[in-house]
DSSP file (Angstrom, degrees, kcal/mol; ACC not computed):
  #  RESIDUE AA STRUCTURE BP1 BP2  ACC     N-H-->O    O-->H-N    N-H-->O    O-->H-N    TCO  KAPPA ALPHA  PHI   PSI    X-CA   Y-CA   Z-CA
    1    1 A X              0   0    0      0, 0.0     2,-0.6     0, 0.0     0, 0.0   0.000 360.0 360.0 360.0 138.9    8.0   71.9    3.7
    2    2 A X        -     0   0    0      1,-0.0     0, 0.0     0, 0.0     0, 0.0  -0.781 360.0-137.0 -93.3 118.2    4.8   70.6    5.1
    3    3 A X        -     0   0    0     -2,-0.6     2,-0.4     1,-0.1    -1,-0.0  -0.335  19.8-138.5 -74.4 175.2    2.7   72.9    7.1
    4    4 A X        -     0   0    0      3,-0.0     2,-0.6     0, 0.0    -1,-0.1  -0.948   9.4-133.6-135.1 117.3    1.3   71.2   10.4
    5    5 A X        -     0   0    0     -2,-0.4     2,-0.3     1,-0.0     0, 0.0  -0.897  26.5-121.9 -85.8 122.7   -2.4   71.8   11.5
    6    6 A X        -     0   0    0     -2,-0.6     2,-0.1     1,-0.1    -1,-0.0  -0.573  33.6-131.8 -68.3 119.9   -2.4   72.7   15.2
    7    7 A X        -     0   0    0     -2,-0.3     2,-0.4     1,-0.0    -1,-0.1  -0.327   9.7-141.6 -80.8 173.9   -4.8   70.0   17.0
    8    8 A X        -     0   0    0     -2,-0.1     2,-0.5     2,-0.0    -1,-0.0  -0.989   8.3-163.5-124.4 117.6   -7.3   70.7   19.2
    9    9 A X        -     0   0    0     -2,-0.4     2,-0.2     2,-0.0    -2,-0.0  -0.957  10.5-162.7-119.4 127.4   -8.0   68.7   22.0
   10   10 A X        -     0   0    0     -2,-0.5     2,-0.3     3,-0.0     3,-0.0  -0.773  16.9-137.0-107.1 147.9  -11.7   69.3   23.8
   11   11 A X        -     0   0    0     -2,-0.2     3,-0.1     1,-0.1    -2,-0.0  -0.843  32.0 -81.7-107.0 150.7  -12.1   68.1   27.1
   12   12 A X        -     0   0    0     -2,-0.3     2,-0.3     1,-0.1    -1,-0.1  -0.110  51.2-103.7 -64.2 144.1  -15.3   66.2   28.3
   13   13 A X        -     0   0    0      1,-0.1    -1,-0.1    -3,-0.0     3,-0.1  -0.421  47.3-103.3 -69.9 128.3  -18.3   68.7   29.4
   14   14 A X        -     0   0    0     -2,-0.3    -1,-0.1    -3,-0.1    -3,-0.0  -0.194  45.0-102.7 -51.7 137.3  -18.3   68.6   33.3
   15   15 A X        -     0   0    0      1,-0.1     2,-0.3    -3,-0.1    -1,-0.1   0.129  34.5-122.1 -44.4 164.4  -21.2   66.4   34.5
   16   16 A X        -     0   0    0     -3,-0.1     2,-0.3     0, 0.0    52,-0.2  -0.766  26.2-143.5-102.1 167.0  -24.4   68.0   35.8
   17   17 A X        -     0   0    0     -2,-0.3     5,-0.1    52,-0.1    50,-0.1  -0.864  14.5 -99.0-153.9 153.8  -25.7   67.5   39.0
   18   18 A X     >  -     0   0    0     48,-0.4     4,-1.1    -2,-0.3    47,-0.1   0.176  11.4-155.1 -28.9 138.6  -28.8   67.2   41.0
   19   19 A X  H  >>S+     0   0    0      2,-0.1     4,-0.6     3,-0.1     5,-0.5   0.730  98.2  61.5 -73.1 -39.9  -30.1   70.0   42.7
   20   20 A X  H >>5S+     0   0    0      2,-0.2     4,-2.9     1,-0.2     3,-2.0   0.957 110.6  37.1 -33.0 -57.9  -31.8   67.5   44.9
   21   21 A X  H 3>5S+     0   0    0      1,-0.3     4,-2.6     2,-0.2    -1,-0.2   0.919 112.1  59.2 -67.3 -45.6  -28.6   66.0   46.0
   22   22 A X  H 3<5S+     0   0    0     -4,-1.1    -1,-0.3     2,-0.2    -2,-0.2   0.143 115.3  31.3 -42.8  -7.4  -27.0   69.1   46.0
   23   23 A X  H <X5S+     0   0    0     -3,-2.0     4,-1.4    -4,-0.6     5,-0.3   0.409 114.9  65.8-121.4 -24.3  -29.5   70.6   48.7
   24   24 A X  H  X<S+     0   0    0     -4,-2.9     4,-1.2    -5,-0.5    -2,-0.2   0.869 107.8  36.7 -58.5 -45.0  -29.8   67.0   50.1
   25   25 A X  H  X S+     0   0    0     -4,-2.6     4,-1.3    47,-0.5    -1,-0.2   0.672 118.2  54.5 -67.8 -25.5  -25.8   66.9   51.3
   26   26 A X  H  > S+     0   0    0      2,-0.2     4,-0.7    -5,-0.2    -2,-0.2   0.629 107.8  44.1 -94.9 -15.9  -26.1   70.6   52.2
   27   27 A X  H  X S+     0   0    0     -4,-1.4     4,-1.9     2,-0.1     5,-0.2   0.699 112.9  58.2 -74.9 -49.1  -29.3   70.1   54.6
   28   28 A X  H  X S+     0   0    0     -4,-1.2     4,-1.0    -5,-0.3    55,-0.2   0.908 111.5  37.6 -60.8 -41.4  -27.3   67.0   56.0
   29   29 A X  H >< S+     0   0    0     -4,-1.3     3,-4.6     2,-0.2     4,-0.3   0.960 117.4  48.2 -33.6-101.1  -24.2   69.0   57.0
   30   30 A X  H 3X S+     0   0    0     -4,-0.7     4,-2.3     1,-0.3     5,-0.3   0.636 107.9  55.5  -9.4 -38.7  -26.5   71.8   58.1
   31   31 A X  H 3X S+     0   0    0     -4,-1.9     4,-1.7     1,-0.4    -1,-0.3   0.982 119.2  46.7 -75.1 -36.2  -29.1   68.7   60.5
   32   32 A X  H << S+     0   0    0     -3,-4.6    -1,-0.4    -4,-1.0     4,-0.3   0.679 112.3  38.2 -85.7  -2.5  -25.4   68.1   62.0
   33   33 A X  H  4 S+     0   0    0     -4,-0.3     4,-0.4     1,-0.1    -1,-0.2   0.767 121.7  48.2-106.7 -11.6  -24.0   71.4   62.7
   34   34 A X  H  X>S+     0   0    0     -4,-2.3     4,-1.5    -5,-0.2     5,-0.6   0.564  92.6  76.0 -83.4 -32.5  -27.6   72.6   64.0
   35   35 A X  H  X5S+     0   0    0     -4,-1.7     4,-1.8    -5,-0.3    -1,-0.1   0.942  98.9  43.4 -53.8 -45.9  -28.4   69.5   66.4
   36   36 A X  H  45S+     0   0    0     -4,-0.3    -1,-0.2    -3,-0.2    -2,-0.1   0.807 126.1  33.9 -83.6 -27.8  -25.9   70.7   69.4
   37   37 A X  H  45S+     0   0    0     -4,-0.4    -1,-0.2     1,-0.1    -2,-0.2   0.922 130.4   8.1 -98.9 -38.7  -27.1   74.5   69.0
   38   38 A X  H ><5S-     0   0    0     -4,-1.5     2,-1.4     1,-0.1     3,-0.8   0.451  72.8-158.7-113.6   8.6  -30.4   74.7   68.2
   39   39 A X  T 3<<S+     0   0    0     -4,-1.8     4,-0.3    -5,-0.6    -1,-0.1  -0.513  81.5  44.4 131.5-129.5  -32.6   71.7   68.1
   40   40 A X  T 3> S+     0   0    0     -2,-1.4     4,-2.5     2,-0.1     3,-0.3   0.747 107.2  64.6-100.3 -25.7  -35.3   71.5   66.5
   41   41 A X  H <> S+     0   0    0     -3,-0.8     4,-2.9     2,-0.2    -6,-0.1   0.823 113.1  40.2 -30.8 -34.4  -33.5   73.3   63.1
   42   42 A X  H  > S+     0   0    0     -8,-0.5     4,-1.1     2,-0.2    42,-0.2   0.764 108.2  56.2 -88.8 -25.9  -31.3   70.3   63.0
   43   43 A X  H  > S+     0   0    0     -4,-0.3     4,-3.6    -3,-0.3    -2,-0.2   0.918 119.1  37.6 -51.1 -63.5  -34.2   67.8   63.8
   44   44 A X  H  < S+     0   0    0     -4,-2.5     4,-0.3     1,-0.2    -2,-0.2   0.889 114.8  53.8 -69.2 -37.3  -35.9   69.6   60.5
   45   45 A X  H >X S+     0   0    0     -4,-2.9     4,-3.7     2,-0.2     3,-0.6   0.795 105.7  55.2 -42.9 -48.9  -32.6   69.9   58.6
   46   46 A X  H 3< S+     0   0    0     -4,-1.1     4,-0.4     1,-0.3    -2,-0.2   0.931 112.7  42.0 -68.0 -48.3  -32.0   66.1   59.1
   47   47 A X  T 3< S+     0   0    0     -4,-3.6    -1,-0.3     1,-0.2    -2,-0.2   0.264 107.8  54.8-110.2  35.1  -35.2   65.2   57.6
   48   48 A X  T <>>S+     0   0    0     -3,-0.6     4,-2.1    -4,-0.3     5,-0.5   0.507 107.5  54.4 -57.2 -62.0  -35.4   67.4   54.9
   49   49 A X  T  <5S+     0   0    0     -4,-3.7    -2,-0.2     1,-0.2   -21,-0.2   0.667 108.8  42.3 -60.3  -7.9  -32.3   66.1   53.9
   50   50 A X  T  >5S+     0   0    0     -4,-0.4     4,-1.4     2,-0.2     5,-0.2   0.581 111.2  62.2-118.4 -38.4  -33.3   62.3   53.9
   51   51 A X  H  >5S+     0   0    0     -5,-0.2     4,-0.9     1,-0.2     3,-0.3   0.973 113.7  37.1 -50.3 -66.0  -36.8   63.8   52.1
   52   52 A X  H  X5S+     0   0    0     -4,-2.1     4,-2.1     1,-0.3     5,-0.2   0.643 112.7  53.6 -50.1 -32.1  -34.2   65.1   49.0
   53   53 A X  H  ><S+     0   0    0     -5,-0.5     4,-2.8     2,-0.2    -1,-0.3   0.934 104.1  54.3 -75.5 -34.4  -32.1   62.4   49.0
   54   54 A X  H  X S+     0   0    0     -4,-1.4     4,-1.7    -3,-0.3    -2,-0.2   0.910 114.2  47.0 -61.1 -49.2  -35.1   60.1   48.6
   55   55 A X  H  X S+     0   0    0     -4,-0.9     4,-1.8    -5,-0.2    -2,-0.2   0.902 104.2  55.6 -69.4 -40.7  -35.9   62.3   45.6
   56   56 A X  H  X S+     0   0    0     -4,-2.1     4,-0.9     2,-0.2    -2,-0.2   0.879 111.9  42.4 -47.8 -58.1  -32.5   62.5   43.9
   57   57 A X  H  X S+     0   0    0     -4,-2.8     4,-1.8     2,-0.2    -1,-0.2   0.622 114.0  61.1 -92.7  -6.4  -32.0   58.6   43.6
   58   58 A X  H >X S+     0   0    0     -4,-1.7     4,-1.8    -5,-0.2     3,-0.6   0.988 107.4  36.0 -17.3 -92.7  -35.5   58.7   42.6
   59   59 A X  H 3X S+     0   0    0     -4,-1.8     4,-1.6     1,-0.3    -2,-0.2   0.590 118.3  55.7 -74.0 -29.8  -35.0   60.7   40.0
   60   60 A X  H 3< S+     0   0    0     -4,-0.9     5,-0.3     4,-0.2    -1,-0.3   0.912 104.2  56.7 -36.2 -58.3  -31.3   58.6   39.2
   61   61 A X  H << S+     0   0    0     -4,-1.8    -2,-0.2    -3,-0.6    -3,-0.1   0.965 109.9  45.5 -69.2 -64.0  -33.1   55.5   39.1
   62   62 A X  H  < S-     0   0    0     -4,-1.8     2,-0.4     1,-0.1    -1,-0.2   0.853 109.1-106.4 -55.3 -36.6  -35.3   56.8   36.4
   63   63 A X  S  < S+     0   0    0     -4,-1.6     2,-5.5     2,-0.1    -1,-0.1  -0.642  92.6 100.0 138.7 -91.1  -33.1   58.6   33.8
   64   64 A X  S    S+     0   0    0     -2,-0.4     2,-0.4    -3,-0.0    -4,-0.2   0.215  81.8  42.9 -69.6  27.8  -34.2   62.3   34.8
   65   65 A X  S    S-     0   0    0     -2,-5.5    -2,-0.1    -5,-0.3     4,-0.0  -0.915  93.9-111.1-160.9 145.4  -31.2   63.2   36.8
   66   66 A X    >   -     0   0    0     -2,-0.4     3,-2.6     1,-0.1   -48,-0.4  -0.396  30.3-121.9 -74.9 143.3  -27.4   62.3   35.8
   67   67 A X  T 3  S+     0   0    0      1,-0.3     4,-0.2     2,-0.1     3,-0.2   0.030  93.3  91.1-108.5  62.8  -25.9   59.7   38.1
   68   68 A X  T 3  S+     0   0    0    -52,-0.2    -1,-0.3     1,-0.1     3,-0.2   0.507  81.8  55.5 -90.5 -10.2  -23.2   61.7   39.1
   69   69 A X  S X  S+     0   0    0     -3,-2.6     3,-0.5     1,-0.2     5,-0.2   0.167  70.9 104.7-117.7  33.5  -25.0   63.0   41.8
   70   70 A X  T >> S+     0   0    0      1,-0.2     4,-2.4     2,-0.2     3,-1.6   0.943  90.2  50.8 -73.3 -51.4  -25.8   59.2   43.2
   71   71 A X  H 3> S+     0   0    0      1,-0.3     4,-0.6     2,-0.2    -1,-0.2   0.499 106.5  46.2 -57.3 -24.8  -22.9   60.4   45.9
   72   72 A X  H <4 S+     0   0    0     -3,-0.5   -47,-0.5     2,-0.2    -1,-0.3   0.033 111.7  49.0 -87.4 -11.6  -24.1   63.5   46.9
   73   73 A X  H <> S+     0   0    0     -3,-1.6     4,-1.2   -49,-0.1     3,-0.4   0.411 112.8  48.6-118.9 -28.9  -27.6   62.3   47.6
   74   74 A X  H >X S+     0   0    0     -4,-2.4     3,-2.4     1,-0.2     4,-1.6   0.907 113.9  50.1 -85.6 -56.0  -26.2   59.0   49.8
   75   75 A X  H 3< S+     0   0    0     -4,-0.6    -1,-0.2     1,-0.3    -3,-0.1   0.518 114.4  47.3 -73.9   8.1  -23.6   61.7   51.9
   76   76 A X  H 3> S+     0   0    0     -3,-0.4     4,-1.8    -2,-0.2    -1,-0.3   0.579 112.2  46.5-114.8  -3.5  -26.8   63.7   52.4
   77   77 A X  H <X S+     0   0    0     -3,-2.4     4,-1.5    -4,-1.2    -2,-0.2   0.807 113.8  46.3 -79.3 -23.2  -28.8   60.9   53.4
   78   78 A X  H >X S+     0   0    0     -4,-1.6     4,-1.4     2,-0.2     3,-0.8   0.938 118.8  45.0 -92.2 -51.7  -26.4   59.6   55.8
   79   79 A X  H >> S+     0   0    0     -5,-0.4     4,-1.2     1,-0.2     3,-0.7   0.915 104.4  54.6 -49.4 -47.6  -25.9   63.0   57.1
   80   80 A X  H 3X S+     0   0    0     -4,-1.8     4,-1.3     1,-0.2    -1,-0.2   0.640 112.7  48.1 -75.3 -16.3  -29.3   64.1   57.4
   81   81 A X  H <X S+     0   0    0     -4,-1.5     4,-1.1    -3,-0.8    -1,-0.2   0.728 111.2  58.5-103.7  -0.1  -29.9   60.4   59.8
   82   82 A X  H <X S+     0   0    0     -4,-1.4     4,-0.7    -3,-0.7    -2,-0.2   0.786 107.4  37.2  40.5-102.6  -26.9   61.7   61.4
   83   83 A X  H  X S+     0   0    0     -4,-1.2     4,-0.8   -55,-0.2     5,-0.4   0.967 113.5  59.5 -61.1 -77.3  -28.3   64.9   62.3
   84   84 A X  H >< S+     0   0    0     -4,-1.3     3,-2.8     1,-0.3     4,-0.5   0.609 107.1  45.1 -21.6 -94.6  -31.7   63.2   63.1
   85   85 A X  H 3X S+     0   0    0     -4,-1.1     4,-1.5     1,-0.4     3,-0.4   0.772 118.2  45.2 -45.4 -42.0  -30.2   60.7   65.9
   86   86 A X  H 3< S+     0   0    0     -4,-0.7    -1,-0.4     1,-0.2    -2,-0.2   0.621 110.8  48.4 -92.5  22.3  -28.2   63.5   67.5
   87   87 A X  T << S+     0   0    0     -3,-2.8    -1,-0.2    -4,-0.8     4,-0.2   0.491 117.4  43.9-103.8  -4.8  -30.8   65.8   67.5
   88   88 A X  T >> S+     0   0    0     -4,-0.5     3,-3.0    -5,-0.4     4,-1.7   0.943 114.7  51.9 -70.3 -83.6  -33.3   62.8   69.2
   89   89 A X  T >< S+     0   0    0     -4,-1.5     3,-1.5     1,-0.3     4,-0.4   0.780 110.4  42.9 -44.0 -59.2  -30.5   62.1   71.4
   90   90 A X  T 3> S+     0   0    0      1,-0.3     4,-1.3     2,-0.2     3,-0.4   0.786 123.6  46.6 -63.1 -22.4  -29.8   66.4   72.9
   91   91 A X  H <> S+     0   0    0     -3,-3.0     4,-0.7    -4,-0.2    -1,-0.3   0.655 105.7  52.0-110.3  -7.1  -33.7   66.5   73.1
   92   92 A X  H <X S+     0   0    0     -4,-1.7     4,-0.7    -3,-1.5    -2,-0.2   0.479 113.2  43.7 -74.6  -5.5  -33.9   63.5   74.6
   93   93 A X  H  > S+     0   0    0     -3,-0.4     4,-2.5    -4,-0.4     5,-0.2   0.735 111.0  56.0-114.7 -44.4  -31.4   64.6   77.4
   94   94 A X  H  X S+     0   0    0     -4,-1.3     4,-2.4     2,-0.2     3,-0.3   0.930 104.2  55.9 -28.9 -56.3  -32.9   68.1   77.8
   95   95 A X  H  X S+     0   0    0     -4,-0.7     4,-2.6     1,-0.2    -1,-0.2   0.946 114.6  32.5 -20.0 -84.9  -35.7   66.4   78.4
   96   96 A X  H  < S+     0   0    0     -4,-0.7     4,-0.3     2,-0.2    -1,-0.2   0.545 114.2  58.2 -68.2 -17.2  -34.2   64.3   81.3
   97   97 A X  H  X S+     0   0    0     -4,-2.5     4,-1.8    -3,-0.3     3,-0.3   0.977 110.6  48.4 -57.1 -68.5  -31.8   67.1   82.6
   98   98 A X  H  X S+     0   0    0     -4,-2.4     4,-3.0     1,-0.3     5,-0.4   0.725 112.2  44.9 -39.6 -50.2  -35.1   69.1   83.0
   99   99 A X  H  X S+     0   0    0     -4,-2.6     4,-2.2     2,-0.2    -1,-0.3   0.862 112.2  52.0 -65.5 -27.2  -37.2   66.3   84.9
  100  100 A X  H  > S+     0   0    0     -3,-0.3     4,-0.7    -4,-0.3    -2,-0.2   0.993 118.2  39.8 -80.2 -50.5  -34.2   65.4   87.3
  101  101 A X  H >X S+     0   0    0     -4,-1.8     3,-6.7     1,-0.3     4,-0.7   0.960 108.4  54.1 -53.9 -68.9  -34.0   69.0   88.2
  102  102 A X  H 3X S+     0   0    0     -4,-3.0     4,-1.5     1,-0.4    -1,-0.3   0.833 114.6  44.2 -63.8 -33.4  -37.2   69.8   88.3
  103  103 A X  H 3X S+     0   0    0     -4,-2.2     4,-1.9    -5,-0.4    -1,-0.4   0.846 105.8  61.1 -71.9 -13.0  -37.5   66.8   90.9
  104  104 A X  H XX S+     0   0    0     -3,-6.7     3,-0.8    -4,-0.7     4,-0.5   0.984 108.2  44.9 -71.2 -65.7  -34.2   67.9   92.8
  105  105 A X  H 3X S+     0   0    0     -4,-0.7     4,-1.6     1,-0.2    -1,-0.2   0.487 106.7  61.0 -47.2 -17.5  -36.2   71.3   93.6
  106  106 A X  H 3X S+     0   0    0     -4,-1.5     4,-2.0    -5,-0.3    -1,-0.2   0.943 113.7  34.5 -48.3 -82.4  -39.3   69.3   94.5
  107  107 A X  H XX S+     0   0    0     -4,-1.9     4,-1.7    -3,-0.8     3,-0.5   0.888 117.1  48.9 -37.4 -59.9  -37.3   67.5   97.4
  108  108 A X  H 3X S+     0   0    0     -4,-0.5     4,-2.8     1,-0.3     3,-0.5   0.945 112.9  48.7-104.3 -29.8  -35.4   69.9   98.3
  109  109 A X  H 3< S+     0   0    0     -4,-1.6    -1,-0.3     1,-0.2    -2,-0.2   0.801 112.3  49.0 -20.5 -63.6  -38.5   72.2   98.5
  110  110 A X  H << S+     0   0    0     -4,-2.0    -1,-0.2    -3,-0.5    -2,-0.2   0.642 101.6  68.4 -63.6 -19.5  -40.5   69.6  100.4
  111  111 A X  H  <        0   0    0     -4,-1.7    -2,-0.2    -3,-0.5    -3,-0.2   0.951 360.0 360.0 -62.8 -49.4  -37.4   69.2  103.0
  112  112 A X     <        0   0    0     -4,-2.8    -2,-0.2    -5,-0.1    -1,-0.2   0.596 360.0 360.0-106.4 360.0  -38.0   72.3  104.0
């Protein structure tokens, strides 16, 4: 009888991935879930993330960062302008809420 050597099958080592990208998709989230309540966090969030993201495919394009995390650095750019525009847009209507009021009381002020 012929003994049998058990094989051994290794599976490929999990990719690495950018911390760039990785804080770049997690800032973009963050610039959207931040715009409606607070502001100017989501304002900052947004372009923090589009700062990282900028850095991540950077750092793809050259060879120092595996480009496994090419996906994770475009979904945090995309988030983080996202975030930007609606956090433009709620401070741009604060803005104009504010004026319109402030003009109602103006009138109604001068009416009487």
């Amino acid at each position: 009888m012929s003994e049998e050597q058990p094989t051994v099958q290794y599976s490929p080592a999990p990719q690495q991935t950018s911390g760039r990208a990785i804080a770049s998709m997690v800032l973009g989230i963050c610039s959207i879930l931040f715009c409606w309540a607070y502001l100017i966090p989501g304002l900052v969030c947004g372009i923090l993330a589009v700062m990282f993201s900028k850095k991540a495919m950077a750092g793809i394009a050259d060879g120092s960062a595996p480009e496994a995390s090419a996906g994770m650095a475009k979904t945090g750019k995309i988030c983080g302008w996202i975030g930007i525009s609606l956090s433009a847009a709620y401070i741009l209507f604060i803005i104009v809420y504010v004026v319109i009021i402030v003009g109602i009381m103006g009138a109604a002020a001068a009416a009487s």
